[in-house]
VEXSE-932200 format. One record per residue: x, y, z of N, C-alpha, C in turn. Coordinates in pm, 1 decimal. Layout:
<rs>
+----------+----------+----------+----------+----------+----------+----------+----------+----------+
:      nxx :      nyy :      nzz :     caxx :     cayy :     cazz :      cxx :      cyy :      czz :
+----------+----------+----------+----------+----------+----------+----------+----------+----------+
:        X :        Y :        Z :        X :        Y :        Z :        X :        Y :        Z :
...
+----------+----------+----------+----------+----------+----------+----------+----------+----------+
</rs>
This chain:
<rs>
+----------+----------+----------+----------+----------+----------+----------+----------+----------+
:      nxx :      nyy :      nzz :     caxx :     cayy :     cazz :      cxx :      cyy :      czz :
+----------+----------+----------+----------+----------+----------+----------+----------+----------+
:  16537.3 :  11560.8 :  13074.9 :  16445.7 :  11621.5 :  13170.9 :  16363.3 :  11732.4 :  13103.9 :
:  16443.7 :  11836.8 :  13010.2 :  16380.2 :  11904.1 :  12967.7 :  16238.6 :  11866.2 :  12793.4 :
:  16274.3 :  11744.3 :  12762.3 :  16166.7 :  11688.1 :  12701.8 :  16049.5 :  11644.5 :  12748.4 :
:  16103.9 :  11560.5 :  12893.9 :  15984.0 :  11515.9 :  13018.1 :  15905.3 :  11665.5 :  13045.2 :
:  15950.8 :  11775.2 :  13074.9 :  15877.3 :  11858.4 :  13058.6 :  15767.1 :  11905.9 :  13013.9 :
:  15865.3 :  11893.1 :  12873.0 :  15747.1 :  11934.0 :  12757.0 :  15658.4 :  11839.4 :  12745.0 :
:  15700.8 :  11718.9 :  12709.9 :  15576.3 :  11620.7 :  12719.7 :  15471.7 :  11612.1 :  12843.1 :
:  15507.6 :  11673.5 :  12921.3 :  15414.9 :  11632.8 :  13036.9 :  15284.4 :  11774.3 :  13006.4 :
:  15347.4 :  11905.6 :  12952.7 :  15292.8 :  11988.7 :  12976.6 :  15175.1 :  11958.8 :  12808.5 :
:  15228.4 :  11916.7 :  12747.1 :  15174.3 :  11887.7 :  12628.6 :  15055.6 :  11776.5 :  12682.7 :
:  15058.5 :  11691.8 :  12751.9 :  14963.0 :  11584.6 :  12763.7 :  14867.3 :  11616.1 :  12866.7 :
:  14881.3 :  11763.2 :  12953.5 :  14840.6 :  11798.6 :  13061.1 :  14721.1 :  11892.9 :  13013.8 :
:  14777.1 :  11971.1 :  12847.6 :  14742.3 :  12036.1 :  12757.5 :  14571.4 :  11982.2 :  12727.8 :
:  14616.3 :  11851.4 :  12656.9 :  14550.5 :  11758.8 :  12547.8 :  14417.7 :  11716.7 :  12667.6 :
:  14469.5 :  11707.7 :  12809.2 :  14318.9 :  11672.0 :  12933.3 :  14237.7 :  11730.2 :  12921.4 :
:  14320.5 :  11898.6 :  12942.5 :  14223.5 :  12029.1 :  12950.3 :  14166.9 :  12025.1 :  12806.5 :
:  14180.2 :  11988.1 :  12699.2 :  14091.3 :  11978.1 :  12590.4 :  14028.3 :  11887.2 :  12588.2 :
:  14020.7 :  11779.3 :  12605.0 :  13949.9 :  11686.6 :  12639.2 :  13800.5 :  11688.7 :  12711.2 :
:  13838.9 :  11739.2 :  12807.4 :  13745.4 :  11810.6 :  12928.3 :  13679.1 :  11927.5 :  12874.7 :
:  13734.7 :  11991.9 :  12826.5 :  13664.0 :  12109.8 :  12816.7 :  13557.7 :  12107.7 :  12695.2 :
:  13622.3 :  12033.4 :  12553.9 :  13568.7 :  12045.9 :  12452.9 :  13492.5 :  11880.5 :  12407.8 :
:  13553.9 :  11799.9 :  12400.3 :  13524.9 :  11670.8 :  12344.2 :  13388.1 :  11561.2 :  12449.1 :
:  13420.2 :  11622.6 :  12601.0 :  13324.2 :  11546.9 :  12662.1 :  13214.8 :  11602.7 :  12676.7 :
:  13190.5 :  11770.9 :  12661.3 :  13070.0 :  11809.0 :  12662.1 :  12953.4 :  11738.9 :  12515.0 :
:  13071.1 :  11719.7 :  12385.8 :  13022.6 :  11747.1 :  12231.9 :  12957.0 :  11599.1 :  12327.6 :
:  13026.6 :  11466.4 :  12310.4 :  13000.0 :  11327.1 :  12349.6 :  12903.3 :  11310.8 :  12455.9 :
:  12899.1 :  11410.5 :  12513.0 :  12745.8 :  11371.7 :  12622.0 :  12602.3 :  11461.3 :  12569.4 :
:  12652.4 :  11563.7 :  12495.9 :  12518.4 :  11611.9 :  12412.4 :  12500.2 :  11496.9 :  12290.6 :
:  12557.7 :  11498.8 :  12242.9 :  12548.1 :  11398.0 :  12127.1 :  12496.0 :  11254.1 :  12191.9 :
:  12540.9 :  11212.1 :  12270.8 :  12415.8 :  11114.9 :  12374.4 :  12284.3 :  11149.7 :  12382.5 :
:  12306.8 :  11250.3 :  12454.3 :  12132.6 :  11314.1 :  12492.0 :  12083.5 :  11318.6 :  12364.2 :
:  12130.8 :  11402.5 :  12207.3 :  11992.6 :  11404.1 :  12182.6 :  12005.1 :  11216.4 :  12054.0 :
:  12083.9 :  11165.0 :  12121.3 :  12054.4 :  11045.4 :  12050.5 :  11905.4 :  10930.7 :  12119.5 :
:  11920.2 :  10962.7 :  12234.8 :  11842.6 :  10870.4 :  12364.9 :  11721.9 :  10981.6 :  12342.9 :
:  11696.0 :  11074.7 :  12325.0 :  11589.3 :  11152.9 :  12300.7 :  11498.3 :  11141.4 :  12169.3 :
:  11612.7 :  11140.8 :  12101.5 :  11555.2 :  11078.9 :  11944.2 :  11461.5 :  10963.8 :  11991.4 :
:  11526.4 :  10874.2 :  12025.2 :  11504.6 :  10673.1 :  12012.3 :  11332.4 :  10725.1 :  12097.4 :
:  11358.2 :  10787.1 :  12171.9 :  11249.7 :  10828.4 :  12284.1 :  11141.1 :  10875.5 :  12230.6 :
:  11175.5 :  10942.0 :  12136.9 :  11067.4 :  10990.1 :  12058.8 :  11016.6 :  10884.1 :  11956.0 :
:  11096.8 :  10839.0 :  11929.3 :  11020.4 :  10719.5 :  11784.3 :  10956.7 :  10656.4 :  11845.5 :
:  10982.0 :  10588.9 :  11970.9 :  10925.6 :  10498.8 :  12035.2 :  10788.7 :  10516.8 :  12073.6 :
:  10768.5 :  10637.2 :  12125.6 :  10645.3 :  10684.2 :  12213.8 :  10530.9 :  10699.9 :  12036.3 :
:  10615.1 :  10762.0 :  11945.0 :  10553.5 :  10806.6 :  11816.8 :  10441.8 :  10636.9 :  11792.2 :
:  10515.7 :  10595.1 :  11764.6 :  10480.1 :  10459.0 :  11730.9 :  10347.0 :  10393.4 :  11804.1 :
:  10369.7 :  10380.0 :  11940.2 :  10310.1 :  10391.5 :  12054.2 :  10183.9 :  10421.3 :  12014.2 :
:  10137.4 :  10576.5 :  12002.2 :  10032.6 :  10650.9 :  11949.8 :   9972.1 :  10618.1 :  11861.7 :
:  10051.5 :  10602.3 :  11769.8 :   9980.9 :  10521.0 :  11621.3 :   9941.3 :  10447.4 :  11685.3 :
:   9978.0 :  10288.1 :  11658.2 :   9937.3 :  10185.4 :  11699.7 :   9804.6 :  10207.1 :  11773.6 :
:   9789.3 :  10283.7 :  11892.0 :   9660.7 :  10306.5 :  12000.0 :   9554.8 :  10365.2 :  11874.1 :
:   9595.9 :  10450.3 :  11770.6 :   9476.0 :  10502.2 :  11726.1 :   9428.5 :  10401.1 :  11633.7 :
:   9514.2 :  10313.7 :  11561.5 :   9422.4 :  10231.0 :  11432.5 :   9383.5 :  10096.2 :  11516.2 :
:   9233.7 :  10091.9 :  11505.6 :   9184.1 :   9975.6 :  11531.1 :   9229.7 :   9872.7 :  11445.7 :
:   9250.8 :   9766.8 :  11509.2 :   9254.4 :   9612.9 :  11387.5 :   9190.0 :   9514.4 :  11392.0 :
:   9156.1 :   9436.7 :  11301.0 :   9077.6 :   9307.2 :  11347.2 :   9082.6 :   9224.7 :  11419.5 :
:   8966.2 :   9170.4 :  11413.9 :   9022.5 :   9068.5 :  11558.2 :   9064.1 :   8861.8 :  11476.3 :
:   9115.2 :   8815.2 :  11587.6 :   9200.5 :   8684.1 :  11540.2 :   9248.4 :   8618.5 :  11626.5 :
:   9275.4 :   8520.8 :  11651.0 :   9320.5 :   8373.1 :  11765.0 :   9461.5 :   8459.3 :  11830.6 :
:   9451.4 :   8472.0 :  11946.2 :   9566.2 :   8466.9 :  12022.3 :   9711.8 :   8425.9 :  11998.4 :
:   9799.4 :   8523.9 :  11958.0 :   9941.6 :   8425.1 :  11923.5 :  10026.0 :   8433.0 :  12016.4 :
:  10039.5 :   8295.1 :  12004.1 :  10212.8 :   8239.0 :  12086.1 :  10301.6 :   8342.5 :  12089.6 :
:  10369.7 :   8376.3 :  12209.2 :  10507.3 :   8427.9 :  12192.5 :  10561.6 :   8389.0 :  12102.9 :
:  10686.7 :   8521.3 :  12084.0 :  10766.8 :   8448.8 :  11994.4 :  10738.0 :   8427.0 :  11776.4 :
:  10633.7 :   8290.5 :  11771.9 :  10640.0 :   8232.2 :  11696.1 :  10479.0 :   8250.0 :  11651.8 :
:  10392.6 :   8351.1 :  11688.0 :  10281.5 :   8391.1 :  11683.0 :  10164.6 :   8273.5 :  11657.0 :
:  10094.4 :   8293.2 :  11536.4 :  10002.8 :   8177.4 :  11511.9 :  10050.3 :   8110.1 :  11373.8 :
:  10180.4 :   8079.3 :  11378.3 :  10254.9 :   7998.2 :  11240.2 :  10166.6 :   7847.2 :  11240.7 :
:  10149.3 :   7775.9 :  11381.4 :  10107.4 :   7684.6 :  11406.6 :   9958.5 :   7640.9 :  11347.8 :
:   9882.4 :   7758.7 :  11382.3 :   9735.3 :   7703.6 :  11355.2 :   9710.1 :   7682.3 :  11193.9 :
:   9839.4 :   7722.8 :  11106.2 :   9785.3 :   7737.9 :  10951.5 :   9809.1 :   7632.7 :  10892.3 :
:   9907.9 :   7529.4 :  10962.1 :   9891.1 :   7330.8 :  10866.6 :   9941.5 :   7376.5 :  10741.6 :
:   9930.9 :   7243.5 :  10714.1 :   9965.2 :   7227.4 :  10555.1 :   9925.9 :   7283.2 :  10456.6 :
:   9760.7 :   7305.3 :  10471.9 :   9695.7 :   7376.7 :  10362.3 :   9658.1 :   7514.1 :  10410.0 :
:   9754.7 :   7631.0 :  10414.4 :   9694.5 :   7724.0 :  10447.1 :   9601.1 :   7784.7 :  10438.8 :
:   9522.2 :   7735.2 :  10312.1 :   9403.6 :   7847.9 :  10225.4 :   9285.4 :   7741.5 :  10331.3 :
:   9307.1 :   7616.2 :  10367.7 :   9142.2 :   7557.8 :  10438.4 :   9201.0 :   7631.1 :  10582.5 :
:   9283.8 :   7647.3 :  10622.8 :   9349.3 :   7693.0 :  10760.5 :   9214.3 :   7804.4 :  10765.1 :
:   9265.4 :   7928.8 :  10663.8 :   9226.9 :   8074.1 :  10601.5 :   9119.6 :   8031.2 :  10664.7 :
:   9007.4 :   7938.9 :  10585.9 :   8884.5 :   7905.9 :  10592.7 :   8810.8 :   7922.1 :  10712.3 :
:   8869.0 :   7789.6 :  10751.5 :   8826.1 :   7799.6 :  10954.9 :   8830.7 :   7872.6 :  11050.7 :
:   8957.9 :   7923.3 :  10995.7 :   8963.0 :   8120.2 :  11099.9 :   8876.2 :   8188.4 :  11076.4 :
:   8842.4 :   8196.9 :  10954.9 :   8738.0 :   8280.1 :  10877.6 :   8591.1 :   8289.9 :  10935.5 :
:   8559.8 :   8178.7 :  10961.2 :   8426.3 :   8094.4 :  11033.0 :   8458.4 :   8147.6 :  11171.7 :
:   8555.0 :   8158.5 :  11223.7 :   8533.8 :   8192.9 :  11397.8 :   8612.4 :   8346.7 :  11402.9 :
:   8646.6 :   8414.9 :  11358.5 :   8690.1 :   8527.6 :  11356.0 :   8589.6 :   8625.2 :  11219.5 :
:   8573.6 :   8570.3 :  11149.7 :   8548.2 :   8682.1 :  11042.2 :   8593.5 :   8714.6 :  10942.2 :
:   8575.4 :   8743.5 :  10839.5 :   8621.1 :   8759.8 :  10702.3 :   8750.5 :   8837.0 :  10664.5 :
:   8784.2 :   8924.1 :  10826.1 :   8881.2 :   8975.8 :  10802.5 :   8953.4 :   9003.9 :  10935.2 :
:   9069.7 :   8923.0 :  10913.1 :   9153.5 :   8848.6 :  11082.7 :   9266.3 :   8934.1 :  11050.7 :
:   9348.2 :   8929.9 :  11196.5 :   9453.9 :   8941.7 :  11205.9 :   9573.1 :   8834.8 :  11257.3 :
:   9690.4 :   8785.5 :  11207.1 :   9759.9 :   8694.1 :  11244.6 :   9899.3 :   8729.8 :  11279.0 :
:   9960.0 :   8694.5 :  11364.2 :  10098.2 :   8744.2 :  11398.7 :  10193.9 :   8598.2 :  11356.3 :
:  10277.2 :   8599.3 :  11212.0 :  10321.5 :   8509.1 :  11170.1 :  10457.4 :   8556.3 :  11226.9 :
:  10532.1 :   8499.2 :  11339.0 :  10616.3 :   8509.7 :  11347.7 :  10664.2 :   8690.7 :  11453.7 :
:  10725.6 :   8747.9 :  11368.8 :  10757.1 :   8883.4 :  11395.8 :  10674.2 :   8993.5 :  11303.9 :
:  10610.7 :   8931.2 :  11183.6 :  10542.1 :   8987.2 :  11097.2 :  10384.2 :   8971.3 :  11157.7 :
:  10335.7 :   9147.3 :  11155.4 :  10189.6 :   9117.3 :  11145.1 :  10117.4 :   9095.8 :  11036.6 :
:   9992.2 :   8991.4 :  10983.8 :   9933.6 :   9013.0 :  10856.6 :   9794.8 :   9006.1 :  10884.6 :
:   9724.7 :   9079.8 :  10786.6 :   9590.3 :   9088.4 :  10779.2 :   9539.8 :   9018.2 :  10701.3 :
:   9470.5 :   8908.0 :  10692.2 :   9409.4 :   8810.5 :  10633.6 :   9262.0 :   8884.2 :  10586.9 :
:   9226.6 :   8899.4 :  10454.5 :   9116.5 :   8900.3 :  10364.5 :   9064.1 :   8746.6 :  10334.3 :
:   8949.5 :   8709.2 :  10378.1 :   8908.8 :   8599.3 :  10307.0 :   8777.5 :   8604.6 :  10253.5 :
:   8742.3 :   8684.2 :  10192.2 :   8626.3 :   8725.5 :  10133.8 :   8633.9 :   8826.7 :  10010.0 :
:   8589.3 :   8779.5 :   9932.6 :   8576.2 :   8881.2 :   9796.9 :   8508.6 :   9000.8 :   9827.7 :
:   8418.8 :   9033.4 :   9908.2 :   8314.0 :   9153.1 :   9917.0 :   8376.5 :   9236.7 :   9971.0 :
:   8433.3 :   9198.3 :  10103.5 :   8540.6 :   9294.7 :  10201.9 :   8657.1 :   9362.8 :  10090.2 :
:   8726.7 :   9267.9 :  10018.1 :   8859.6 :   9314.7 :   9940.8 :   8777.5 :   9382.9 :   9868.7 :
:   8686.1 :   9371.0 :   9829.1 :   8604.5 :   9450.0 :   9700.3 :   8601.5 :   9586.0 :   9801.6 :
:   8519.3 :   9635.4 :   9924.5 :   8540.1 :   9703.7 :  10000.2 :   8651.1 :   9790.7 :  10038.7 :
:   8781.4 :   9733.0 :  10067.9 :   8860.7 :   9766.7 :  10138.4 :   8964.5 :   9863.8 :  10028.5 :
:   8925.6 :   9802.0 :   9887.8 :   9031.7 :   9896.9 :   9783.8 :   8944.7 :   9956.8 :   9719.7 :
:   8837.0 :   9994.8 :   9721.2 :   8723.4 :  10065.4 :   9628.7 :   8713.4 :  10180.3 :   9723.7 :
+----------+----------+----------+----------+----------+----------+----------+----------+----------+
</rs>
């Protein structure tokens, strides 16, 4: 009986620490984790709104414009080129890419 005691007062102990110390640390440490994510997110957000990008064919959910590029990608390049412009944008998948198909522009774009 007198061990039941102690153990009880010992585990009654270990609540009040629990409570007092460990669930405040675990719910701040939440907050500023969900605050963080909150912030990258919105960060990103902003960017994105400020850089203009080129324009390019509409992509599929999902699986973007993998479809429209065929077998020969470089005549694919071509034909986009002709209805978009020398310098497209394509969503291959999960990856965005910027398609150069013109020597003058690339000559442009790194000079």
């Amino acid at each position: 009986l007198k061990n039941f005691k102690t153990a009880l007062s010992l585990y009654s102990s270990m609540d009040t620490i629990t409570l007092v110390i460990i669930l405040p640390v675990s719910y701040f440490l939440v907050y500023q984790l969900v605050k963080l994510t909150l912030n990258n997110i919105l960060a990103s957000k902003n960017t994105m709104r400020t850089l203009p990008l080129p324009p390019g064919p509409k992509p599929w959910p999902i699986i973007g414009n993998v479809l429209e590029l065929g077998p020969k990608p470089h005549r694919s390049f071509a034909s986009l080129a002709k209805v978009h412009g020398p310098l497209m944008l394509l969503r291959l998948g999960s990856v965005t890419t910027v398609i150069v198909s013109s020597a003058s522009v690339a000559k442009e774009m790194f000079l």
